[in-house]
C-alpha positions, 0 to 999 in steps of 0.5 A: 515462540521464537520467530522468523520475520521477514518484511521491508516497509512500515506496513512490515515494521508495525506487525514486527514490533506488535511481535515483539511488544507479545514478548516472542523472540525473533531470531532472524529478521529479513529485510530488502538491501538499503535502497538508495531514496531522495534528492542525495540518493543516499543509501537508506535502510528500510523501515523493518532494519531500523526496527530491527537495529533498534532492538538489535535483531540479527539481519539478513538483506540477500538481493534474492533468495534463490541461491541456496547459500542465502537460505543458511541463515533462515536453516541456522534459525530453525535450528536454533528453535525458531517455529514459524516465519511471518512475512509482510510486504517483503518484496521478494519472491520466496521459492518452496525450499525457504517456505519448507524450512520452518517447522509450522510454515510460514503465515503471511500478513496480505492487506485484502479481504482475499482472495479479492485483491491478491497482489502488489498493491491491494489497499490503493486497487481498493480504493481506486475500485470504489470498494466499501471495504478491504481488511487483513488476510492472515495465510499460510504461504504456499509457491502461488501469488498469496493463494495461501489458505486462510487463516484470519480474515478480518473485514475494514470499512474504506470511508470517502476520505480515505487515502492510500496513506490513511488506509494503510495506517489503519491495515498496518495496525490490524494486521499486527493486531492479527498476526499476534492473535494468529500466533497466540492461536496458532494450534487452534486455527482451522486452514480455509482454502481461498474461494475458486470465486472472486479472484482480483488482481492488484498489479503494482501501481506504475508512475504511468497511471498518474495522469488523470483522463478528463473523459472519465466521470468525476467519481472515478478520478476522485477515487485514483485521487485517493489511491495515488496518495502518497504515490505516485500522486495524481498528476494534471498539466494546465497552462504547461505545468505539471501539478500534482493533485493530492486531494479533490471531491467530486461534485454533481453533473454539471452536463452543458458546462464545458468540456472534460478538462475546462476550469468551471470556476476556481475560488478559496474552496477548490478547483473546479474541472469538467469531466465526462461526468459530473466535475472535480474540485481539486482542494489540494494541490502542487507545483513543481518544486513547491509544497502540497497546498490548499485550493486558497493558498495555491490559487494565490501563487497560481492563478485560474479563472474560469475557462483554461482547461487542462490537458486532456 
């Protein structure tokens, strides 16, 4: 089948070569404008056109779609035989004259059990809610925010030390296990409306949101712990400096041992901090300029002792 593909991130690439590896071809790849990224701020290509060049893809990077004069590569493509497009993470808006263009529509790879999570950024609002499980919606797309009728849905457990990172390596690989199968069983899949019932958002994760608030149980910061890694990374002051926390643990109530913020004790096996609730032991950390380190390592560059407290 010859297919349109449009995507941006990793989370995209992974469903793209899944496509290729099921030998259809893929005419017209769409992908976000090199972005400028690091200390140098050098233009970089995203993971899809790197994909894409590798296997010499014709590319399409418009800033937007909605001038028309942009959907003539996608309309060239049709014409040329191209049957569906398959969207993942793309990151741009995709008015009804794009979805009208290819003959069987265009499925979407969405990493949430919709219509639980529809949104920018359903794997870290899963694991920041203390969700048991996520999994992969295939849809087709309609005009609304991924209100699209089910295809596949697929359903994945979240473990306790699952990441943002880990998680998404783990949908990544459904979704392009799923989206093969969708288009191997394309005349055969039944459109399922989304359930009126159970509708969540998951907002794009803002740098903003990276503080932790000491106040909250020891349970929940665990779990933003876990959702912001690698981004933005939940982040603590202690002693006027900003640390990033990258991985911690949260421990039994320790009601009467200090206030939310106050260090408990600090050793080779972690960081222990006061919360409304319980405590955290943080196990990974980072110093400004520095690398992501063990409690042991850090602790021997960064000294704590029991009783320094964190902002709140």
């Amino acid at each position: 089948m010859k297919v349109i593909f449009a995507g941006t991130p990793e989370f995209a690439a992974t469903a793209l070569d899944a496509i290729l590896a099921a030998g259809h071809s893929v005419p017209l790849v769409l992908t976000q404008p090199d972005r400028p990224t690091g200390r140098g701020m050098q233009l970089m290509p995203s993971a899809v056109k790197q994909l894409a060049v590798k296997h010499g893809l014709a590319l399409h990077q418009p800033e937007r779609l909605k001038d028309p004069a942009t959907h003539e590569p996608i309309r060239a493509a049709v014409a040329a035989g191209a049957e569906v497009m398959v969207v993942a993470a793309y990151g741009l808006i995709l008015p009804q004259a794009v979805l009208d263009l290819p003959p069987r529509g265009c499925l979407n790879i969405h990493g949430s059990l919709l219509p639980r999570w529809r949104g920018a950024a359903p794997i870290q609002r899963a694991i920041e809610a203390g969700d048991a499980e996520t999994g992969i919606t295939i849809m087709q797309m309609d005009a609304g925010l991924d209100t699209g009728a089910m295809l596949l849905k697929e359903a994945l457990p979240i473990s306790a030390a699952d990441t943002a990172a880990s998680l998404h390596d783990k949908l990544a690989a459904q979704g392009a296990r799923l989206i093969v199968d969708a288009l191997a069983r394309l005349d055969q899949l039944v459109p399922t409306p989304q359930p009126s019932e159970g509708v969540t958002y998951a907002a794009k994760i803002a740098k903003s949101e990276a503080g932790l608030a000491w106040t909250q149980p020891a349970a929940v910061l665990a779990r933003r712990v876990r959702a912001f890694n690698p981004f933005p990374g939940a982040a603590a002051t202690v002693n006027g400096t900003a640390l990033k926390l990258w991985r911690a643990e949260p421990l039994a109530t320790t009601e009467g041992r200090g206030e939310p913020g106050t260090v408990l004790s600090a050793d080779a096996a972690g960081i222990v901090v006061a919360c409304g609730e319980g405590a955290l032991r943080l196990t990974e950390l980072q110093k400004p300029g520095g690398k992501r380190l063990a409690a042991r390592d850090f602790l021997s560059g960064f000294p704590l002792a029991a009783g320094a407290r964190f902002d709140a």
